[in-house]
Every structure is written in C-alpha cells, then in structure tokens.
C-alpha positions in Angstrom: -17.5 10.6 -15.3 -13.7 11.5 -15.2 -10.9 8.5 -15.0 -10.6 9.4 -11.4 -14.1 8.6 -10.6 -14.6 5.4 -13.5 -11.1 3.9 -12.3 -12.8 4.1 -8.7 -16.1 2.9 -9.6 -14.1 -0.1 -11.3 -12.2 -1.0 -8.7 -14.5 -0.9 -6.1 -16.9 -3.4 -8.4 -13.5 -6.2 -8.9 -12.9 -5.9 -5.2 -16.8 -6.2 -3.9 -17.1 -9.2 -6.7 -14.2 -10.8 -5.2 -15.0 -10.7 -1.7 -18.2 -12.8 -3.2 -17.3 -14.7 -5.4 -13.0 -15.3 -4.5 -10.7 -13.1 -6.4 -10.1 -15.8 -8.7 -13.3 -16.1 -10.5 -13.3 -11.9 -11.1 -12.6 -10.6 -14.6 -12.2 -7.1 -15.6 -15.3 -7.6 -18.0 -17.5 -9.0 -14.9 -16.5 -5.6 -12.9 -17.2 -3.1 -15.1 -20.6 -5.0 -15.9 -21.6 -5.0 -12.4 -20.9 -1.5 -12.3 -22.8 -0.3 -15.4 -19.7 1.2 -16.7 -19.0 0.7 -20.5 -16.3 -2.1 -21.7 -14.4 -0.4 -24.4 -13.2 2.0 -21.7 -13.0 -0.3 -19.0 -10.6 -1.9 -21.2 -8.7 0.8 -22.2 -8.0 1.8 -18.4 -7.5 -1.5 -17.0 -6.2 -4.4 -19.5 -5.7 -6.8 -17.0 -6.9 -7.9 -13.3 -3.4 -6.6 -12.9 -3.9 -3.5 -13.4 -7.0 -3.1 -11.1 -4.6 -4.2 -8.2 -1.9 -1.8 -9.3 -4.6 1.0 -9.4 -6.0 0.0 -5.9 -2.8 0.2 -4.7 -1.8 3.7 -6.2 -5.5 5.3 -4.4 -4.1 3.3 -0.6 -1.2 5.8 -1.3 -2.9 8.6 -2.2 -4.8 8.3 0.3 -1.7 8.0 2.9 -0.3 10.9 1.3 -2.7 13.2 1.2 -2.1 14.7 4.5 1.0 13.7 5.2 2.0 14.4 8.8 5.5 17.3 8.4 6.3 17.3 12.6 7.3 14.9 14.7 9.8 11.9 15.2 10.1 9.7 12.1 8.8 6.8 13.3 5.5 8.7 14.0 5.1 10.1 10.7 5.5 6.5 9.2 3.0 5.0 11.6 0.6 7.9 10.3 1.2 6.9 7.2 1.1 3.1 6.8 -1.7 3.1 9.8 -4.1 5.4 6.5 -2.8 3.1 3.9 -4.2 0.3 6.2 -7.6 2.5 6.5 -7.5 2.5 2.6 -7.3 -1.4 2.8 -10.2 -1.7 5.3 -12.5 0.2 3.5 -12.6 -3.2 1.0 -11.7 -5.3 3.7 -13.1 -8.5 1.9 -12.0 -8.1 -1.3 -8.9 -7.6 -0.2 -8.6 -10.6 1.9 -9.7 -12.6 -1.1 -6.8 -11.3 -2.8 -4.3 -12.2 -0.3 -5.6 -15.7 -0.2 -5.2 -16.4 -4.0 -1.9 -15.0 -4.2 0.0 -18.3 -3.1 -2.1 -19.7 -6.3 -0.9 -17.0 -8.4 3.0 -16.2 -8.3 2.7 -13.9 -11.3 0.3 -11.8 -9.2 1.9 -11.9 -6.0 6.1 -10.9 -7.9 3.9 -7.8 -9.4 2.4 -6.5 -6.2 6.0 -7.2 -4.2 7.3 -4.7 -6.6 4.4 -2.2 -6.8 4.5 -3.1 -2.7 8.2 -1.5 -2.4 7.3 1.5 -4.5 5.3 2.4 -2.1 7.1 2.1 1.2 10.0 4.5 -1.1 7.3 7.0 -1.3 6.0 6.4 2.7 9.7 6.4 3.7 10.4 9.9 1.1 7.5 11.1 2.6 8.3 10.5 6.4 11.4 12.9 5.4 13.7 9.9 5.2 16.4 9.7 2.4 15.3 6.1 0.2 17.7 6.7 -2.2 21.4 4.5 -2.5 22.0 1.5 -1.0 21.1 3.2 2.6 17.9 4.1 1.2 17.2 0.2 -0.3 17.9 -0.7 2.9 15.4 1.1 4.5 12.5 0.5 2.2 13.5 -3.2 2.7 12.9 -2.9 6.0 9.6 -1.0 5.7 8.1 -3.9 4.0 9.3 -6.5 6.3 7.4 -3.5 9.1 4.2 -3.6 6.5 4.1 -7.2 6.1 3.9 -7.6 9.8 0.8 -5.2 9.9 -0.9 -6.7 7.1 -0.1 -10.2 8.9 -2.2 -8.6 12.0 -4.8 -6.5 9.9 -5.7 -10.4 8.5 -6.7 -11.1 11.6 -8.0 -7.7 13.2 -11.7 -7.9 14.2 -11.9 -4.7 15.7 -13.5 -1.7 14.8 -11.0 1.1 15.2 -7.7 -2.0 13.7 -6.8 -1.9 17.7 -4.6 -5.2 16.5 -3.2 -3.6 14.1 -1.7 -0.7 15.7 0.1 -2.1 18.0 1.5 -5.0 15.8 2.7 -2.1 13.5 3.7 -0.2 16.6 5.9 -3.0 17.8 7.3 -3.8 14.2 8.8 0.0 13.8 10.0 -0.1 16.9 11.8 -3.2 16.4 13.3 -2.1 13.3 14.2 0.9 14.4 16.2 -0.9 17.4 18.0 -3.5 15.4 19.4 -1.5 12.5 18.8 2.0 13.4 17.1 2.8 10.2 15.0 5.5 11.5 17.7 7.3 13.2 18.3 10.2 13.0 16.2 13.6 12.8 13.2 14.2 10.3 13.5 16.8 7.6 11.6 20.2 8.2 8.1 20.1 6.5 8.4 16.6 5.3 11.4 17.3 2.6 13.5 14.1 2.4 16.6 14.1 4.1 20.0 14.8 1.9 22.4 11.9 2.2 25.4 11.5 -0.6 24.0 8.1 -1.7 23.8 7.2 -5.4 20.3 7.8 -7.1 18.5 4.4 -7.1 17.6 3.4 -10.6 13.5 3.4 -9.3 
C-alpha cells in the first residue's frame, strides 16, 4: 500500500469513527486500528488528529482541482470548483458534520483549519484564473471564504441528493460577492493561467 492509498484508508477510518462515535472521542491510534493498518506508520504519517483534518482537506482540493474547468466566466469556474470540493465533503458527510459540531469545543482545531481553509480558496481562486496575490488578491480569498462559509452553512442543512440547497446558496453567495466588491471582475485567463496584476507576492 502506497501513502496515497494508507493516508486515504486512514482518513476515511477517523472520519467513519467520528460520525459514530462524535469526533471528539476519535484518536489517531483508534483509526488506523479500525482500519487494519499498522501504528508505527500511522504515526509517522499522521501525528496528530490534526493532521488527519489537514490531509482530508488537501484530497477535497485535489479532488476540485483535478479537472479544473479553463473556459468560461470566473464566477463559473469557482462554482465548479467549490461545488467538487463540496462533493469531496459529502462523500463523509457524517464524519464531517461531527467535526464541524466539535469545533466550537476545540478553538485550537477550528484557528488550524481557518488557515488550512484560506489556503485553499488561494488555490480555487489561482485556479479560476484569478490573481490571489497582494493585497487585491487577500482580498479576494477573504471573500471566497466568507462565499464557502455560506455553502458549508447550507450543505449542514442540505438533505438532498444531488446538494440542490447547496447550489443555489453558493450560487447566490458568488453572486453577491461579486456585486458588492466586484472581486470577480474582470475576464478569466486563457486555459486557467492566473491573471498578471502588479501586486506584491503574498508571503503564503
């Protein structure tokens, strides 16, 4: 088993355990049991709960990004993408939830996944052909989390099959963004190459 298939194997155990048993109660040690995988290596790849979190977060993106749409408007390509990330969450739909209902117990846990949160909407936005670099760019991936937050508010809820809710909270949420700052103006790159602008490098 490569780390690509043992990290998702270990995961997948720490989030089924958690939608049974609440995310609190899950240990890196009880995953990898549950999943027959051996400890020293579960340890090695994942020294922390942390770290299972960060990892789930890094395969949502992968997942968005693995076809990630080159053509049409911007706001388009980042409903594309956020809408897979979202398809990424549902596929441990419980787990998940258990997660966002212990992170007002856990402040540690919820400061770690705001940051790891706003890497990712960088990478959507770089990906939608938008410029996230300078203070233009913090701006916009800002405002990309305020648009995710929204959808994750609705996905909490969403009961439907196909995440019918979800769309169109996450449908309304770019578009309201987009009116009230403009931060999607403005035309997408060719072929999904970010946008120059003469911003500053951000330091992230």
């Amino acid at each position: 088993m490569d780390d690509t298939d043992f990290d998702t194997a270990l995961i997948a155990s720490a989030l089924t355990l958690a939608g049974t048993d609440g995310w609190r109660s899950v240990t890196v040690a009880a995953a990898a049991r549950a999943a027959g995988l051996p400890l020293p290596r579960a340890r090695s790849r994942f020294p922390s709960r942390g770290h299972v979190l960060l990892g789930f977060g890094r395969m949502a993106d992968e997942v968005a990004l693995e076809e990630a749409p080159d053509e049409g408007p911007v706001r388009d390509r980042l409903f594309d993408l956020l809408m897979r990330r979202f398809d990424a969450l549902q596929a441990q739909r419980a787990g998940v939830l258990a997660v966002l209902r212990a992170l007002p117990f856990d402040p540690c846990t919820a400061l770690m996944l705001a940051c790891a949160t706003r890497r990712s909407m960088r990478w959507m936005l770089q990906a939608a052909g938008v410029n996230a670099t300078g203070l233009t760019g913090e701006l916009r991936v800002k405002g990309l989390m305020a648009v995710w937050l929204w959808g994750v508010r609705a996905w909490e809820k969403d009961d439907t099959e196909d995440l019918t809710v979800t769309m169109a909270a996450l449908d309304v949420a770019l578009a309201r963004a987009e009116q009230a700052a403009g931060w999607l103006a403005g035309r997408p790159s060719v072929k999904g190459t970010p946008e120059t602008a003469d911003d500053e490098p951000a330091t992230e």
